[in-house]
C-alpha atoms as one frame of an Amber mdcrd trajectory, in Angstrom:
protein
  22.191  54.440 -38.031  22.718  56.266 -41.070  25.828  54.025 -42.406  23.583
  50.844 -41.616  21.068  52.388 -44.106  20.917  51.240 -48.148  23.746  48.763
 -47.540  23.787  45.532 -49.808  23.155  41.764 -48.973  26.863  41.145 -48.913
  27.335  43.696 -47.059  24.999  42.324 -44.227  27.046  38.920 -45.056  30.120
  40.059 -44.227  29.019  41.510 -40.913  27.204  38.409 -39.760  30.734  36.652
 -40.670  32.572  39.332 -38.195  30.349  38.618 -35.643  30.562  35.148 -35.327
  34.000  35.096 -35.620  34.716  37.188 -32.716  31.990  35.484 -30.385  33.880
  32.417 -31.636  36.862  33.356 -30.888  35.517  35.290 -27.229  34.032  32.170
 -25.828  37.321  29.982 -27.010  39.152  32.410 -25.242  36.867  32.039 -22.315
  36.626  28.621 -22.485  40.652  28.482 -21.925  40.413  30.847 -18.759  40.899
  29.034 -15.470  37.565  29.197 -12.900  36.778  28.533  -9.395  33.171  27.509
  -9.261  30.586  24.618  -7.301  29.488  22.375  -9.057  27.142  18.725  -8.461
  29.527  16.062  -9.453  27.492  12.780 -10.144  28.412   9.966  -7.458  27.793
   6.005  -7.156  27.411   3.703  -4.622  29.152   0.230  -4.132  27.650  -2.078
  -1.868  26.578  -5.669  -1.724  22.975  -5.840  -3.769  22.705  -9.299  -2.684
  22.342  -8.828   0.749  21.247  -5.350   1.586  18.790  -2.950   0.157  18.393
   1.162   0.319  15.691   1.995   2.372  15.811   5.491   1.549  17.477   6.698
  -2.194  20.821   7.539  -2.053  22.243  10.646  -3.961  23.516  10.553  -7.180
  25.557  13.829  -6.364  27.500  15.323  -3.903  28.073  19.578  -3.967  31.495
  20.707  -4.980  33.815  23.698  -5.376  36.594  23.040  -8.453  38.870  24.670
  -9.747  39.198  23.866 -13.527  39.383  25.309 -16.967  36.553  26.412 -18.817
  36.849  23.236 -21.419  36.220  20.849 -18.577  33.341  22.489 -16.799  31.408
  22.811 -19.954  32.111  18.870 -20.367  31.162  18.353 -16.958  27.750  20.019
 -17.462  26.891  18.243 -20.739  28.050  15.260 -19.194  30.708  13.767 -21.479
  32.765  11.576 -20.643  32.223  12.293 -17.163  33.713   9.279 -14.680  31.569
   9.573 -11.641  33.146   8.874  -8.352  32.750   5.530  -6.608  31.481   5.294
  -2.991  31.890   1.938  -1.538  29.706   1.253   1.202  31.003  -1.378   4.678
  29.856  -2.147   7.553  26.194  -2.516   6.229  23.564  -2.192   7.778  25.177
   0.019  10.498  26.316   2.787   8.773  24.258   5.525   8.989  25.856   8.387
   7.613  29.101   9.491   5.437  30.787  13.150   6.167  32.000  14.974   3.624
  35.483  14.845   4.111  35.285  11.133   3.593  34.568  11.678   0.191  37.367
  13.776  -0.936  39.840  11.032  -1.793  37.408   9.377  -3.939  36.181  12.593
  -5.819  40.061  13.779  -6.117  40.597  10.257  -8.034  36.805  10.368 -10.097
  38.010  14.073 -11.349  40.123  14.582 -14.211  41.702  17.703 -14.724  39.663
  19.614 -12.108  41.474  20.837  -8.592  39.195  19.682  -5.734  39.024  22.919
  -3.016  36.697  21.275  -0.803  33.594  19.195  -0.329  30.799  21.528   0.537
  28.218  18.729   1.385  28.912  18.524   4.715  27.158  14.864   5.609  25.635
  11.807   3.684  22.661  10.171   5.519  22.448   6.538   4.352  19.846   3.835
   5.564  20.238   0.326   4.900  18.553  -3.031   5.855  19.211  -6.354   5.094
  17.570  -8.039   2.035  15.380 -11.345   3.009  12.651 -13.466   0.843  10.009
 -14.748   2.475   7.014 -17.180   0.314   3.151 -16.234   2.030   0.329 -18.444
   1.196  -2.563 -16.352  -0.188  -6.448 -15.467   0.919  -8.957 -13.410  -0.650
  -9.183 -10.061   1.855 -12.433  -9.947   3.311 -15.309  -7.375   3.245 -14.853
  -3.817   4.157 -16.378  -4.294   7.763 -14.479  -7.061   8.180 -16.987  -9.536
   7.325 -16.184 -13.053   4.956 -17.028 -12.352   0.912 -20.114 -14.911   0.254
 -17.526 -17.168  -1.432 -14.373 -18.902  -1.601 -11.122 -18.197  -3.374  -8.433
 -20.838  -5.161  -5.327 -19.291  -5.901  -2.912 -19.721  -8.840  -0.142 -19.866
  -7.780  -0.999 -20.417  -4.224   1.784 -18.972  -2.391   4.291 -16.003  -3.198
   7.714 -14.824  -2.848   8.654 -11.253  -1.030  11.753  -9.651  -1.665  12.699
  -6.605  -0.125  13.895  -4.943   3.381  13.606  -6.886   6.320  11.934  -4.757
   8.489   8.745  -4.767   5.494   8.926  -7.914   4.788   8.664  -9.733   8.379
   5.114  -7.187   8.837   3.469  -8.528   6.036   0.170 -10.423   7.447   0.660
 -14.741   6.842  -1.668 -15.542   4.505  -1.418 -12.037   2.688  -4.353 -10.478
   1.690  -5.375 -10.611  -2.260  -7.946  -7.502  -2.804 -10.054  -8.334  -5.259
 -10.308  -5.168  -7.706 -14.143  -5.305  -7.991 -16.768  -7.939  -5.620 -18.659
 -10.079  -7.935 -22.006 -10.070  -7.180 -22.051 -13.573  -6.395 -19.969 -16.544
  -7.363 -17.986 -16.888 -10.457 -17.149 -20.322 -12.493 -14.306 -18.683 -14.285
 -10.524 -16.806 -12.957 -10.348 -13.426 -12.279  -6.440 -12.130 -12.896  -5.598
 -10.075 -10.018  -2.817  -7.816  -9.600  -1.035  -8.114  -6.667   0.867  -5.386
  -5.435   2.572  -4.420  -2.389   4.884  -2.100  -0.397   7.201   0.059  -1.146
  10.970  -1.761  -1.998   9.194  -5.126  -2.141   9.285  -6.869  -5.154   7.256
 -10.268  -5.991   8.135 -13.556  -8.324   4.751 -12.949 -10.031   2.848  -9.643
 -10.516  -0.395 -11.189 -10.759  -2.598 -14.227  -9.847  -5.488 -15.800 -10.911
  -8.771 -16.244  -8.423 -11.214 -19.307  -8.987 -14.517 -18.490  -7.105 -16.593
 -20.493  -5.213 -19.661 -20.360  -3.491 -19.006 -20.443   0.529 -20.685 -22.860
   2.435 -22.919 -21.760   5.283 -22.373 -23.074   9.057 -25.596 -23.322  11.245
 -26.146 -23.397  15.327 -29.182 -22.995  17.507 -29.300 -20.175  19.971 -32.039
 -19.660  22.561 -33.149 -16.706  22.817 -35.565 -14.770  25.698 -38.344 -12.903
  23.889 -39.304  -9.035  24.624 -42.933  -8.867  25.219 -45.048  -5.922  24.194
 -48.766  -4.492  24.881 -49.098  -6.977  27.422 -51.759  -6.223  30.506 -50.211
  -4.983  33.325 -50.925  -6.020  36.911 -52.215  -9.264  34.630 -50.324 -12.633
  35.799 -49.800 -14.438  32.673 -47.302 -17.578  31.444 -45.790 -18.148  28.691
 -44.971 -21.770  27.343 -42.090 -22.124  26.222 -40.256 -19.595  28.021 -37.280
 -19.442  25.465 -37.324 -19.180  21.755 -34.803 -21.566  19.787 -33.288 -19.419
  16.430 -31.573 -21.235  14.087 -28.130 -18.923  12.844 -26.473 -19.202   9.819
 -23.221 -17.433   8.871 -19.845 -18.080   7.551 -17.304 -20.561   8.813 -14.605
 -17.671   9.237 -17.300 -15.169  11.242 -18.167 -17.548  13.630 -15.686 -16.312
  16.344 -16.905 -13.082  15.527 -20.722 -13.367  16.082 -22.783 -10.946  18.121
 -25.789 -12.951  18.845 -27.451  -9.928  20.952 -28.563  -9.063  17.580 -30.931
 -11.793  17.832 -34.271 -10.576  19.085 -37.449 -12.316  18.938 -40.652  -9.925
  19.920 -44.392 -11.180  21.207 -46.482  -8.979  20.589 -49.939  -9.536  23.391
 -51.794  -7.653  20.237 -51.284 -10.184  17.581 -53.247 -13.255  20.466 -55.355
 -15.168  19.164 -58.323 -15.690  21.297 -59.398 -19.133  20.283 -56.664 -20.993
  21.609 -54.114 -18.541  23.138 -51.265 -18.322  21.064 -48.883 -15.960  20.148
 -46.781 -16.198  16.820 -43.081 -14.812  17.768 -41.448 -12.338  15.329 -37.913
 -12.580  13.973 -36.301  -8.819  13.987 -34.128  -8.616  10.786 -30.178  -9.224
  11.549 -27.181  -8.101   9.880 -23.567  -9.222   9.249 -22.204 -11.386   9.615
 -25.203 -13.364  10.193 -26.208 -14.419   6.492 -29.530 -15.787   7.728 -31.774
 -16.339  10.981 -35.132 -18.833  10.976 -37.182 -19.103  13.850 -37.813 -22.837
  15.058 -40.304 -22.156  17.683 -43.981 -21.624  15.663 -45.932 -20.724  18.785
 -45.948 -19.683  21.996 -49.490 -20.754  24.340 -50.231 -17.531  26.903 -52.280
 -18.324  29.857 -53.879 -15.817  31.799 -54.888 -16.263  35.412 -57.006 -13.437
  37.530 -54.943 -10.976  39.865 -54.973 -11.715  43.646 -57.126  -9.301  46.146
């Protein structure tokens, strides 16, 4: 190191000059030198957008081995003025895959002084499917048990368009569900913008709606129902007048096909008689969804007791 030591600044200048000269004139060199190398050389794909649509993505390259000089793999890798090379796709939607020799005359035209050797991806799996619209009215989605929201929805717009693949499009649910992003606690005189949504590759005319609440109206029916009895004597012969207790349901027009009325119980209790004229008050149990509301209409039920046989 001993030359290196107590040199002056131009000294140091004129080294740092040397040395980037020859590394200048090195990688120029290399950069003229002839190389057999793989490369990814950037592809793209001609087919009709109007009627068909990529399931899956299809690659934007395809593996290579060139041979080419140093200039034009260093412009390949910064990617200028790179011309990729055109795939045209036929016979849609039944072609399923390309092999790699199918490419080559396409690549050998795309690449401009590089020698192609050979492709070394050996197949191209493609899945297509045809593009369709199809317009779905719209209806707010119910509760999470499946149960109708405690009001009513008007839609603006009412109905929607569905672009996409036609094996997505023709399993979406007519009228398609609108998920409100947070329940209301109960009914709403203003619009609620919505978002809509929706699978994967489908696209809509609007991305969002607007939902005008409205209370629900409540639908009503009469069941009859056969009372449990409790605490009553046994080996005591009684009757009971009436024998069947008339509960008046209430629930939504849309969970009416859905009712379990079993869930309707109505319990006499022999403890709760009242001694001065023999009645029994029945007792409602509490019900649950989607039954919004029970009332009892019979008041009383008359016991009469009679004395065991010997």
């Amino acid at each position: 190191m001993s030359p290196f030591l107590g040199q002056e600044r131009s000294y140091w200048r004129a080294v740092t000059a040397c040395f980037l000269a020859a590394s200048t004139f090195w990688m120029l060199n290399a950069l003229n030198k002839v190389y057999t190398t793989r490369i990814a050389y950037p592809v793209v794909w001609r087919y009709d957008a109007r009627k068909y649509v990529p399931v899956q993505p299809l690659p934007t390259e395809v593996a290579v081995n060139v041979t080419a000089r140093g200039w034009k793999l260093l412009r390949k890798n910064l990617m200028l003025d790179v011309r990729p090379a055109e795939i045209v796709l036929g016979r849609l939607p039944g072609t399923k895959f390309l092999p790699g020799t199918a490419l080559r005359p396409t690549l050998m035209g795309a690449m401009e002084g590089m020698q192609l050797n050979y492709v070394l991806t050996d197949t191209i799996f493609v899945e297509f499917d045809r593009l369709v619209s199809r317009r779905l009215p719209l209806m707010l989605s119910p509760a999470a048990d499946g149960t109708a929201l405690p009001f009513l929805a008007q839609f603006s717009p009412e109905s929607i368009s569905f672009r996409g693949p036609s094996q997505v499009v023709s399993r979406l649910s007519s009228p398609y569900l609108v998920h409100l992003p947070q329940a209301p606690a109960g009914s709403s005189s203003g619009s609620i913008r919505v978002p809509i949504g929706g699978p994967k590759l489908v696209t809509t005319d609007v991305q969002d709606v607007y939902i005008r609440l409205q209370p629900r109206p409540l639908v009503s029916r009469v069941v009859s129902v056969m009372p449990e009895l409790h605490n009553f004597p046994i080996g005591q012969a009684y009757t009971i007048r009436p024998v069947r207790m008339l509960v008046e349901v209430q629930s939504f027009g849309a969970d009416t096909a859905g009712l379990d009325l079993s869930q309707v119980r109505v319990l006499l209790d022999y403890g709760q008689l009242h001694a001065a004229d023999s009645t029994l008050q029945p007792l409602l149990t509490p019900t649950k969804p989607p039954i919004r509301g029970a009332r009892l209409l019979t008041p009383v039920v008359h016991v009469s007791l009679t004395s065991p046989k010997k």
